[in-house]
C-alpha positions in Angstrom: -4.0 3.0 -11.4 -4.5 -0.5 -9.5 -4.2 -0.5 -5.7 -0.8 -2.1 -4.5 0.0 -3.0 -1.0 2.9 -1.9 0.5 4.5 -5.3 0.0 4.1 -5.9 -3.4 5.4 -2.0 -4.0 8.5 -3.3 -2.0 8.9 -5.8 -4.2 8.3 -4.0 -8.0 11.3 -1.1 -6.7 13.7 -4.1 -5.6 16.2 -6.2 -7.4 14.1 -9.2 -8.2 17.2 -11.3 -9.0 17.6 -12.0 -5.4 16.3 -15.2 -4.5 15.0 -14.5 -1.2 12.9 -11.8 -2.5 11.6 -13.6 -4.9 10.6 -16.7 -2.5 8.9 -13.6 -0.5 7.5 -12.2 -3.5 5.7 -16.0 -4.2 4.7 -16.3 -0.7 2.7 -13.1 -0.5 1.5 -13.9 -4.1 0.0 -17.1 -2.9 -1.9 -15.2 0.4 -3.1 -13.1 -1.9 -4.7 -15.6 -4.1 -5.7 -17.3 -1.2 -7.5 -14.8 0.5 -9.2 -14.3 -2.7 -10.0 -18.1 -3.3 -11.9 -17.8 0.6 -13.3 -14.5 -0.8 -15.5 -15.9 -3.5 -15.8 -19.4 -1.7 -17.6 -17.4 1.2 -19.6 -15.4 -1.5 -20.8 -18.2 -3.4 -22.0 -20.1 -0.1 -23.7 -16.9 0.7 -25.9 -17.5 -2.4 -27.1 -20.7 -1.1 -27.0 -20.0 2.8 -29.1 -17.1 3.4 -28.2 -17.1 7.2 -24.5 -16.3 6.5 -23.4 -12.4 6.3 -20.5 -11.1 4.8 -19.1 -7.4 4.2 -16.1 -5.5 2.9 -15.3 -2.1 3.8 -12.4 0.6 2.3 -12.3 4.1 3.9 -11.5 6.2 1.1 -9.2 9.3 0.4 -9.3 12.5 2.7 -11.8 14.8 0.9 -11.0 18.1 2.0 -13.8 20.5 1.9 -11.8 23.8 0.2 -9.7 23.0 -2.7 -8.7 26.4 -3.0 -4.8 27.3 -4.4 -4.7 31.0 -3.9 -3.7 33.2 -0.9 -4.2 33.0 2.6 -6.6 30.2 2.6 -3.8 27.9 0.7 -2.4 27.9 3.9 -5.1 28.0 6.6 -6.3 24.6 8.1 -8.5 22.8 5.7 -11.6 20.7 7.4 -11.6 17.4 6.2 -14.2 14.6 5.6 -13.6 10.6 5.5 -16.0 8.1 3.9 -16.8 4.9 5.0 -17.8 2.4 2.4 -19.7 -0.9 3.7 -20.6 -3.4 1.2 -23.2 -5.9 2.4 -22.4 -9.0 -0.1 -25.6 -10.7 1.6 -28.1 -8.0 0.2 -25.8 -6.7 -2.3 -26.2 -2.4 -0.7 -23.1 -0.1 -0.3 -23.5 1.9 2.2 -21.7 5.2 2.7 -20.4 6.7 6.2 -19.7 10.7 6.0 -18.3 12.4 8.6 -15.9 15.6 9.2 -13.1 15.8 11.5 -14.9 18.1 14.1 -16.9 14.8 14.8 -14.1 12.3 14.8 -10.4 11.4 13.6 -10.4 7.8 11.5 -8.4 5.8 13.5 -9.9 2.5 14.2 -11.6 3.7 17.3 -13.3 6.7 16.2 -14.4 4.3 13.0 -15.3 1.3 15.4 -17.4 3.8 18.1 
């Protein structure tokens, strides 16, 4: 299943025949593309300028710790972890952030601190 912003799910569950969604629907198209475009401009220069660093980052999906289905525990307070993944395009690493929620929360503070 691809990833879809919340725009372009907007616009797949909409009436299409509309015009103005469909000028919207172009418009984000072409930030996408151009976002993408500056994406592997930046990554190609990278290759030739060795002082430039880039990275992209995705926290990923909640990972509980107890996947359990049954009794009491189903409904008890399940601890959960977030991951952090940082890709260096530079030096080509991923590098993974594990924590639980007893250490922090993953708003963009607890993330940035």
């Amino acid at each position: 299943m691809k990833d879809v912003c919340s725009t372009c799910s907007a616009f797949d569950k909409s009436d299409s025949k509309l015009e103005d969604m469909k000028l919207k629907q172009e418009n984000h198209r072409n930030e996408i593309n151009a976002i993408r475009k500056f994406r592997d401009d930046t990554k190609k220069h990278m290759d030739t300028d060795k002082t430039m660093a880039a990275a992209a980052f995705d926290l990923e999906e909640i990972l509980p710790l107890l996947k359990k289905n049954e009794g009491d525990i189903y409904y008890s307070k399940q601890l959960n972890n977030y991951n952090l993944s940082v890709y260096g395009y530079h030096d080509k690493i991923d590098h993974n952030y594990l924590w639980n929620e007893t250490i922090a929360k993953r708003g963009s503070n607890e993330i940035a601190s």
